[in-house]
Z-matrix of the N, CA and C atoms (Angstrom, degrees):
N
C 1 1.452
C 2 1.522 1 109.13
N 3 1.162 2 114.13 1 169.14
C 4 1.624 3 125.74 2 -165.15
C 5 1.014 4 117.05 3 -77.18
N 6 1.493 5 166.29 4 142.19
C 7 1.354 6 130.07 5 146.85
C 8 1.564 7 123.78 6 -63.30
N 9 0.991 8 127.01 7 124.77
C 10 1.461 9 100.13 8 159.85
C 11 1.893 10 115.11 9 -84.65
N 12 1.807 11 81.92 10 175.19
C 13 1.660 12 97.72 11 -158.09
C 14 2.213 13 83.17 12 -84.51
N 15 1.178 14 89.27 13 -48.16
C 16 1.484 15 92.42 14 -175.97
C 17 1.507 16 128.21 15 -102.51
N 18 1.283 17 113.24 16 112.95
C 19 1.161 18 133.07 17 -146.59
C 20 1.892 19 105.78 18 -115.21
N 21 1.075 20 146.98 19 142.26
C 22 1.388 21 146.91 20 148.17
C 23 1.499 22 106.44 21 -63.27
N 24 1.078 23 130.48 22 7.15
C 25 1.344 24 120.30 23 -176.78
C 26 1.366 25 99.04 24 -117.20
N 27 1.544 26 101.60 25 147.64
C 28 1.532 27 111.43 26 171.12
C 29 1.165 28 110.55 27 -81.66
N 30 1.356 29 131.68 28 121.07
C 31 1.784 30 147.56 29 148.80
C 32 1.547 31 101.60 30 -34.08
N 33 1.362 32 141.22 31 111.06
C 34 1.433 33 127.35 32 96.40
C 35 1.284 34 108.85 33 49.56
N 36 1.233 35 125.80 34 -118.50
C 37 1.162 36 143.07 35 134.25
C 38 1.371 37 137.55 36 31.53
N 39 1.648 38 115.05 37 -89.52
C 40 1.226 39 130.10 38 150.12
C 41 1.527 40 130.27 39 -56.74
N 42 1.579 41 108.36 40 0.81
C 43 1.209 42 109.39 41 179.48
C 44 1.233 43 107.06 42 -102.67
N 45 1.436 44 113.69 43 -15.34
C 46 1.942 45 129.45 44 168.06
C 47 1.254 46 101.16 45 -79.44
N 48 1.176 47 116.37 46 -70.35
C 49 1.208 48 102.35 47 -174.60
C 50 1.957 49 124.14 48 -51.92
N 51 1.200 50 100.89 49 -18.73
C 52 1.684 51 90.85 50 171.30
C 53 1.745 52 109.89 51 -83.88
N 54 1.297 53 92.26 52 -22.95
C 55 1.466 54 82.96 53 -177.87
C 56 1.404 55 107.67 54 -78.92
N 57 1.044 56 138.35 55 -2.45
C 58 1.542 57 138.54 56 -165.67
C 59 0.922 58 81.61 57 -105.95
N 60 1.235 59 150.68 58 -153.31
C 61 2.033 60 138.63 59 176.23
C 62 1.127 61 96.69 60 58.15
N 63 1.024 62 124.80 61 -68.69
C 64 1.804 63 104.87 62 -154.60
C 65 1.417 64 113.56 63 -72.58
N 66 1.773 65 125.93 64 167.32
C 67 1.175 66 117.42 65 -172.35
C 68 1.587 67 113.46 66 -61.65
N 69 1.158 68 119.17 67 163.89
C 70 1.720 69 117.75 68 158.72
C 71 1.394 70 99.55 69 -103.18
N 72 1.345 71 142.77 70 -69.47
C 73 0.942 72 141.96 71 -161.18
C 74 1.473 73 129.30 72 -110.36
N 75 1.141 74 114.14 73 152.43
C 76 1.590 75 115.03 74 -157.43
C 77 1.902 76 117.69 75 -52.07
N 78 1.387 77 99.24 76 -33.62
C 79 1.599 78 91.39 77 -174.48
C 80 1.625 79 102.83 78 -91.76
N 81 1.276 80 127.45 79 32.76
C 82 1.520 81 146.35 80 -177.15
C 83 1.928 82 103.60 81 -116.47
N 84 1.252 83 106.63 82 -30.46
C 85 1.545 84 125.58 83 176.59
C 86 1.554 85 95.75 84 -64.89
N 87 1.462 86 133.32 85 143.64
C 88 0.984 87 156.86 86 161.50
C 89 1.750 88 124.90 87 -103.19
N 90 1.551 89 116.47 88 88.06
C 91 1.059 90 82.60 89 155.83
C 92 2.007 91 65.39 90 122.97
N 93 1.656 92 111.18 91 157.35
C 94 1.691 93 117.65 92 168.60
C 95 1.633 94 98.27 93 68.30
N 96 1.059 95 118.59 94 31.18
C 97 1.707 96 126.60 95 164.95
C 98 1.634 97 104.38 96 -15.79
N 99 1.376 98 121.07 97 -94.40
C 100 1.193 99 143.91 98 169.51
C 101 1.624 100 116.27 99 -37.42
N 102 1.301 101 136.23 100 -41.42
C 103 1.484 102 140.24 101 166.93
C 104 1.884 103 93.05 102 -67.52
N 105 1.486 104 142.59 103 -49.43
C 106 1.177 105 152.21 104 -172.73
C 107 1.740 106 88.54 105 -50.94
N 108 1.385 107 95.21 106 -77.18
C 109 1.798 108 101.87 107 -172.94
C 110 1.566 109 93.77 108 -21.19
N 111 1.646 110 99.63 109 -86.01
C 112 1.410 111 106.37 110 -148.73
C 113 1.350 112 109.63 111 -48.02
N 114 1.238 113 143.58 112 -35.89
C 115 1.933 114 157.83 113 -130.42
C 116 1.828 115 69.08 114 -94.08
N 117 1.466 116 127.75 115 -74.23
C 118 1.638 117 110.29 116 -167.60
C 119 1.060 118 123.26 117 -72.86
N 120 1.239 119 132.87 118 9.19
C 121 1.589 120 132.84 119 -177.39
C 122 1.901 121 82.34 120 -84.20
N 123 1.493 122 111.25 121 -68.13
C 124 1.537 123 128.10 122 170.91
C 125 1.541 124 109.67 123 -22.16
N 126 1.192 125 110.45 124 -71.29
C 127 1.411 126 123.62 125 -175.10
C 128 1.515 127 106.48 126 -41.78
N 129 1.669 128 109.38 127 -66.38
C 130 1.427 129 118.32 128 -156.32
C 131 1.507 130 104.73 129 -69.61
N 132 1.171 131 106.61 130 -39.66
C 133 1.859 132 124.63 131 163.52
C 134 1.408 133 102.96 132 -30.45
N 135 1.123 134 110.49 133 -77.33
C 136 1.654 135 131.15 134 -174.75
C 137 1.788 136 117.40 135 -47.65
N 138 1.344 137 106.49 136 -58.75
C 139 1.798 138 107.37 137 171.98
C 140 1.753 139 99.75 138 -72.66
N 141 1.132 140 124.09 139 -36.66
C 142 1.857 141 102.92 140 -174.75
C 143 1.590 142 112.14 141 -81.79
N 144 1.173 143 112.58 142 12.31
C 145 1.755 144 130.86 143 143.63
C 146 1.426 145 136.43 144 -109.88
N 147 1.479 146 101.59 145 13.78
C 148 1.740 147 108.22 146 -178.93
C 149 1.464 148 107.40 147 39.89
N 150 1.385 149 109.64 148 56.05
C 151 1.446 150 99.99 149 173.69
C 152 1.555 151 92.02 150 -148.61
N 153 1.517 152 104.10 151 165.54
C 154 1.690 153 133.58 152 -165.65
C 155 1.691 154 87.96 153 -77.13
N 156 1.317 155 97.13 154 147.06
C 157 2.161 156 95.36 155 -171.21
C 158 1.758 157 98.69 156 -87.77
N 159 0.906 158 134.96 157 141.21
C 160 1.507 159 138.66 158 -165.54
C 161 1.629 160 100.56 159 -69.73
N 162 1.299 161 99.76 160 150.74
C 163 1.960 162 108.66 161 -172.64
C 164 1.678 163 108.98 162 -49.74
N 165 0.814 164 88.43 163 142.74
C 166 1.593 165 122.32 164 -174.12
C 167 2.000 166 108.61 165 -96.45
N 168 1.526 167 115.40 166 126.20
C 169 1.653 168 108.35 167 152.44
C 170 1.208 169 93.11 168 -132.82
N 171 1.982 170 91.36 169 145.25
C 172 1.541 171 102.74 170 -179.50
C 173 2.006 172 81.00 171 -126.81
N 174 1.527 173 69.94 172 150.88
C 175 1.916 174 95.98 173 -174.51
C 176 1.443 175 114.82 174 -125.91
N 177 1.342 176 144.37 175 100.49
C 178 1.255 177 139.45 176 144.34
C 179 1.529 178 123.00 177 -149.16
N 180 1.615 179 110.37 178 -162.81
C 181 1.647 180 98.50 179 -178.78
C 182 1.883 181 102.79 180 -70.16
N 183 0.782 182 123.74 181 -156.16
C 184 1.376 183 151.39 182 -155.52
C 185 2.058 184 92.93 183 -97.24
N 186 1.080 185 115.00 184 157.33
C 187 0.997 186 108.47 185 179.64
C 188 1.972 187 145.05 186 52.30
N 189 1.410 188 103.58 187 6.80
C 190 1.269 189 112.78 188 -169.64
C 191 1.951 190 105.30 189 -88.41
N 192 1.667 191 109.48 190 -20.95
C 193 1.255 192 99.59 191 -179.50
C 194 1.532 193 113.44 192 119.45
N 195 1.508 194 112.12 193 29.16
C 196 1.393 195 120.04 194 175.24
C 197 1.320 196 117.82 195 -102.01
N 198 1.219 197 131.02 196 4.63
C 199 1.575 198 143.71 197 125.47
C 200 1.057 199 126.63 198 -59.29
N 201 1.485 200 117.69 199 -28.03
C 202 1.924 201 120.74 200 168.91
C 203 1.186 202 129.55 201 -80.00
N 204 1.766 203 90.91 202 -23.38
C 205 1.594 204 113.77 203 -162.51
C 206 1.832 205 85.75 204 -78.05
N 207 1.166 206 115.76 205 -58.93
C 208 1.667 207 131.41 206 -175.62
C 209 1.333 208 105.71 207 -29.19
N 210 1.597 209 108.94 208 -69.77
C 211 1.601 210 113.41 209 172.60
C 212 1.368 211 110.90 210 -49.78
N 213 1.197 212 124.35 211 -62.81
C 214 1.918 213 121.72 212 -175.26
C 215 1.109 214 103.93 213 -44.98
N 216 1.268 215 137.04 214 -25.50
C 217 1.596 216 145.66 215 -152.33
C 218 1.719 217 102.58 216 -83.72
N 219 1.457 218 119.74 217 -42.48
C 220 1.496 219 156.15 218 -98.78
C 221 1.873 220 80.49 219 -153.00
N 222 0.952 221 119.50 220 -67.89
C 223 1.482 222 125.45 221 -167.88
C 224 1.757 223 106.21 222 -73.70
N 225 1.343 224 117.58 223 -43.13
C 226 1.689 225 134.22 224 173.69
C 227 1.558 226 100.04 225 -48.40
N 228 1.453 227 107.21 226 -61.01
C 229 1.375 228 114.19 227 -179.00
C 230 1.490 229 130.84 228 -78.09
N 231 0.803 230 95.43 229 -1.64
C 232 1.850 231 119.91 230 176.84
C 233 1.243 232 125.50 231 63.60
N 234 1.430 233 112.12 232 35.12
C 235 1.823 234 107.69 233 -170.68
C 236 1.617 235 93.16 234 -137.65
N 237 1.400 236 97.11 235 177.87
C 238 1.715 237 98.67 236 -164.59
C 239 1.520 238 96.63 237 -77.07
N 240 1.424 239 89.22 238 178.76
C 241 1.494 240 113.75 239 173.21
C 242 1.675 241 108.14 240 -116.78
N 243 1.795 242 110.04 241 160.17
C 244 1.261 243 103.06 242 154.32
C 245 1.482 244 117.12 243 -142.12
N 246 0.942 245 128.15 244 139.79
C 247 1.657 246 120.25 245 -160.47
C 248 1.636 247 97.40 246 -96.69
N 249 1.169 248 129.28 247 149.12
C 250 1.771 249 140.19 248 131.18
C 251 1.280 250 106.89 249 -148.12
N 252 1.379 251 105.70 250 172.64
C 253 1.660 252 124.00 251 163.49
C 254 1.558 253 116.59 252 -99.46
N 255 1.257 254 105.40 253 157.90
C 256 1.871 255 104.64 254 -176.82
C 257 1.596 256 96.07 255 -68.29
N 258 1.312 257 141.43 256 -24.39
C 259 1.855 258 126.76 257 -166.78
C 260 1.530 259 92.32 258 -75.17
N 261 1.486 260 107.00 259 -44.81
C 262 1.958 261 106.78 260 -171.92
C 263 1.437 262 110.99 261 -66.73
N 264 1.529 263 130.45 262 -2.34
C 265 1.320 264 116.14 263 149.88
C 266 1.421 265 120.65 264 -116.61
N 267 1.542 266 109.93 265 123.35
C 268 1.556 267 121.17 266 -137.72
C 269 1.593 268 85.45 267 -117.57
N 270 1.247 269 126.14 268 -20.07
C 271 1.260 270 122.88 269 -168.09
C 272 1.466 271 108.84 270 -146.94
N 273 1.661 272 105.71 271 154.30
C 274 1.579 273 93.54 272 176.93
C 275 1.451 274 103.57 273 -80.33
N 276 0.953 275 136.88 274 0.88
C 277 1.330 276 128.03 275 162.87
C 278 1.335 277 122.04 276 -65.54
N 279 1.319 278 112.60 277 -49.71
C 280 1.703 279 116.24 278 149.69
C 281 1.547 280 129.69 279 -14.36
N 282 1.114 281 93.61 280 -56.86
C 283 1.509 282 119.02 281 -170.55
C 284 1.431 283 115.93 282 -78.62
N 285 1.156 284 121.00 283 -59.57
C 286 1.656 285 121.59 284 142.73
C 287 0.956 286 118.49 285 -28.80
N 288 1.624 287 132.15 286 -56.91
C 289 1.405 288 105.12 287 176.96
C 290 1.644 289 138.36 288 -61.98
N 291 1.232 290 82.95 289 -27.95
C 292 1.778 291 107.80 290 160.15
C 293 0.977 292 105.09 291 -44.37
N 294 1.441 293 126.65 292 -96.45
C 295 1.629 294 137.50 293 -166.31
C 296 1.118 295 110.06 294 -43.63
N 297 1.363 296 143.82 295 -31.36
C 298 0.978 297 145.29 296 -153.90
C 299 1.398 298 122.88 297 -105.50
N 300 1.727 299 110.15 298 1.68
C 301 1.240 300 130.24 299 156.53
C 302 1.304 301 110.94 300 -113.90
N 303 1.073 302 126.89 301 -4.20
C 304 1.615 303 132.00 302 158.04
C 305 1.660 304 111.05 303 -32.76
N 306 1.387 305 127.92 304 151.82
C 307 1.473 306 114.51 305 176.71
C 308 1.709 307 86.44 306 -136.38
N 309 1.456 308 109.76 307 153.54
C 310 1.427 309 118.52 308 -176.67
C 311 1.503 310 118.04 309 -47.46
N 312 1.497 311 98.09 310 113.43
C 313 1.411 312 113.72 311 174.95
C 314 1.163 313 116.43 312 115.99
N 315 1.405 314 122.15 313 -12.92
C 316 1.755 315 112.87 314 -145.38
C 317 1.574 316 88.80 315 -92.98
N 318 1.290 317 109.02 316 -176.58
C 319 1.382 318 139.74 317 -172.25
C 320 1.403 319 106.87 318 -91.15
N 321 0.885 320 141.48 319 158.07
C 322 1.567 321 171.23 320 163.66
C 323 1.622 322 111.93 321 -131.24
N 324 1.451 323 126.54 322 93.11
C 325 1.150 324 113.24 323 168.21
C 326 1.718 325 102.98 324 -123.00
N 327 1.671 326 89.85 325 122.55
C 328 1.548 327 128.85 326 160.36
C 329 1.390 328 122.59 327 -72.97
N 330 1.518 329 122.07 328 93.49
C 331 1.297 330 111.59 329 -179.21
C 332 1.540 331 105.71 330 -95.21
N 333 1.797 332 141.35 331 148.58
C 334 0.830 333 144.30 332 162.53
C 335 1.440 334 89.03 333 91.72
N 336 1.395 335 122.40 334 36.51
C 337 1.427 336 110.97 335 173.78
C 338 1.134 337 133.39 336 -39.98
N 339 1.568 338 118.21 337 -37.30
C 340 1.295 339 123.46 338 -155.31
C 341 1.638 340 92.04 339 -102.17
N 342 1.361 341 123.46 340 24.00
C 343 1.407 342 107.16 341 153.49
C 344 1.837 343 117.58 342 -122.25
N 345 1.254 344 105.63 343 41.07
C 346 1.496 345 111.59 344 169.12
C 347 1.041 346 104.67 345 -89.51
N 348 1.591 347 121.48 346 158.06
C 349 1.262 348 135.44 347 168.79
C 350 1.113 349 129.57 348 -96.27
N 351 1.360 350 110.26 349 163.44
C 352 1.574 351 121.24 350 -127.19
C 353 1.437 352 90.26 351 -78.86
N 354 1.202 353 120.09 352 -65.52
C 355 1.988 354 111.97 353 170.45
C 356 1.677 355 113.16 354 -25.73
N 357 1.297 356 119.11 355 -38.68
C 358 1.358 357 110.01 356 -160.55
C 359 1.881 358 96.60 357 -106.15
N 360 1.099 359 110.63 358 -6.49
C 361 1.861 360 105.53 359 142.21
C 362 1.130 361 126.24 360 -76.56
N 363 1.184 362 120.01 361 -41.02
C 364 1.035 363 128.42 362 149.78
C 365 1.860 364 129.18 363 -6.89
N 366 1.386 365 106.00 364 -80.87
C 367 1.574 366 133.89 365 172.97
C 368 1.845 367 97.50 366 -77.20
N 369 1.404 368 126.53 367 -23.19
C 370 1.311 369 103.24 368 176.77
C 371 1.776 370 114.11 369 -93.46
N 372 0.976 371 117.86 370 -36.72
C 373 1.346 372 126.10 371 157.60
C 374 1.415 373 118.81 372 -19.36
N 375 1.700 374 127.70 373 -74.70
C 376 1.334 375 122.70 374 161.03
C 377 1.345 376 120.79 375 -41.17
N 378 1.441 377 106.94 376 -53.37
C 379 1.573 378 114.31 377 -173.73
C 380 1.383 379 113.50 378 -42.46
N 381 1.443 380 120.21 379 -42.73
C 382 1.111 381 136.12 380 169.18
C 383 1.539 382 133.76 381 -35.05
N 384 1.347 383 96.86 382 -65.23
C 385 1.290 384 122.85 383 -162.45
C 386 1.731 385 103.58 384 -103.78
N 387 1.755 386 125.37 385 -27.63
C 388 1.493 387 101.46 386 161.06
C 389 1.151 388 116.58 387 -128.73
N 390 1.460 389 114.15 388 35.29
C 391 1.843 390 122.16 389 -168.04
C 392 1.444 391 124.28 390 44.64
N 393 0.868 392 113.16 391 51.04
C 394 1.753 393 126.68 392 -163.53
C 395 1.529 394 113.69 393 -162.63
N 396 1.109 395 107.84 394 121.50
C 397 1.911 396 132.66 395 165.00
C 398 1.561 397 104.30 396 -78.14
N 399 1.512 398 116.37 397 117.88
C 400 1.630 399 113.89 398 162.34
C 401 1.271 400 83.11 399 -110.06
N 402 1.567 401 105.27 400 130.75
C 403 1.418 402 138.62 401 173.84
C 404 2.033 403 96.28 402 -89.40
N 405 1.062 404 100.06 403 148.30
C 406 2.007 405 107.79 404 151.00
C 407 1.780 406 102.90 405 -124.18
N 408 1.348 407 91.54 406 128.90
C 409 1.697 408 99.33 407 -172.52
C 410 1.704 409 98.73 408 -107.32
N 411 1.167 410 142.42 409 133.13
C 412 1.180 411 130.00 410 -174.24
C 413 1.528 412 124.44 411 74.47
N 414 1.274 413 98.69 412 154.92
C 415 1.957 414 85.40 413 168.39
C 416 1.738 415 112.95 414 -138.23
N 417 0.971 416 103.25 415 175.82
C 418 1.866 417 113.04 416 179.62
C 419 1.659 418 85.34 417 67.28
N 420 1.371 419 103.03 418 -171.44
C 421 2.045 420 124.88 419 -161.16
C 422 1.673 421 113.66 420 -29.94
N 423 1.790 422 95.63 421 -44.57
C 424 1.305 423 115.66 422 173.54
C 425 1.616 424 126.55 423 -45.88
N 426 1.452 425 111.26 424 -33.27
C 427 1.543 426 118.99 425 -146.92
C 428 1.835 427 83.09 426 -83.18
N 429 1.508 428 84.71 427 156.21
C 430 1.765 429 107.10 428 -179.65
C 431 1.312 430 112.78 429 -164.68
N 432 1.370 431 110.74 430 140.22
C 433 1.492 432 133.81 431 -127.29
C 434 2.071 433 79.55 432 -106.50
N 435 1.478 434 117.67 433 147.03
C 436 1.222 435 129.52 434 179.13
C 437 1.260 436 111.80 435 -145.34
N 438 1.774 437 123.43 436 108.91
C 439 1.492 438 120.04 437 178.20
C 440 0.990 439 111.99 438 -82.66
N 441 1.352 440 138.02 439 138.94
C 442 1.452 441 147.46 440 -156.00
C 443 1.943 442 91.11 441 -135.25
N 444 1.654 443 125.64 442 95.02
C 445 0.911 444 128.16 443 153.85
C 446 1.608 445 126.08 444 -29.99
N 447 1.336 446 122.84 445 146.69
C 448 1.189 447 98.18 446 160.26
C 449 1.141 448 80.49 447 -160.68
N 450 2.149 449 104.61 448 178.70
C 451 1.206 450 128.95 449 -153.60
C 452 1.558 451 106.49 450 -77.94
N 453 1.755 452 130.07 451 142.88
C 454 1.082 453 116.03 452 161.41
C 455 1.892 454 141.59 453 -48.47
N 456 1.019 455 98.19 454 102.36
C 457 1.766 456 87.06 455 -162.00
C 458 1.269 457 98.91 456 -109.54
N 459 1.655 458 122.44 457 170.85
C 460 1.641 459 127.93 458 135.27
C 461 1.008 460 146.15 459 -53.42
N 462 0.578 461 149.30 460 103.81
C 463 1.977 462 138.86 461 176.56
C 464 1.657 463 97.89 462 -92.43
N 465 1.538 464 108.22 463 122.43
C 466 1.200 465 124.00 464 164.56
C 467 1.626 466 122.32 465 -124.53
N 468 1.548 467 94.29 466 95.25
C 469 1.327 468 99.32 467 -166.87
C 470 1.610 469 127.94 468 -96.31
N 471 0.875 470 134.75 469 107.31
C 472 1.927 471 138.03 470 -166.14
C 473 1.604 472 101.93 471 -97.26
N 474 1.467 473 99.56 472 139.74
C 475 1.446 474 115.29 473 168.90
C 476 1.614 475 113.10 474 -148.31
């Protein structure tokens, strides 16, 4: 069979190479002068306290660069990133598994935030705010509740 040149599938390849293209670092960003300011006052704030930079929402149409901004965010601060969308977590179980391979500091960026579901706001909400998963193991008299620590991270969420 033939190859074709044009394919629905993403190349390997072309998916490095886009990621290499994009900015790494903030004065490489074009464009959000004033969001730039503030993101390094945040940033520099954040590493001259050895601490994870507090959650992040980015707001615009589609295409302006709030997936680049996430990584620059993620790359400034020097720890990984992890990308999803709010439809690809369907469950709070989903989401747990996420966090729960998170390593101290890193990023979590949620694109389409504001279309996760309400159970799995639910479980991200705490996570948020005291770094900790309460599990329910069992159900009826039996069931018992299990906090599952986890690492301080970001959540950088775009809608």
């Amino acid at each position: 069979m033939e190859e074709r040149i044009v394919s629905s599938q993403v190349r390997e390849e072309d998916q490095e190479l886009e990621y290499s293209l994009r900015p790494r670092k903030i004065n490489e960003y074009i464009g959000q002068n004033k969001v730039k300011e503030n993101l390094l006052v945040f940033i520099e704030a954040a590493k001259g306290r050895s601490e994870s930079l507090d959650h992040v929402l980015l707001f615009g149409p589609p295409g302006l660069g709030k997936t680049t901004l996430a990584g620059i965010i993620a790359n400034e601060m020097g720890v990984s990133i992890r990308i999803t969308s709010g439809p690809a977590i369907e469950r709070p179980g989903d989401l747990a598994a996420i966090l729960t391979n998170l390593g101290q500091g890193d990023v979590l960026f949620i694109d389409e935030i504001h279309r996760l579901n309400r159970s799995v706001e639910e479980v991200l909400y705490p996570a948020m705010e005291d770094y900790a998963l309460d599990i329910i193991i069992g159900k009826g008299p039996s069931a018992r509740s299990l906090r599952i620590d986890l690492p301080r991270f970001t959540l950088i969420g775009a809608t």
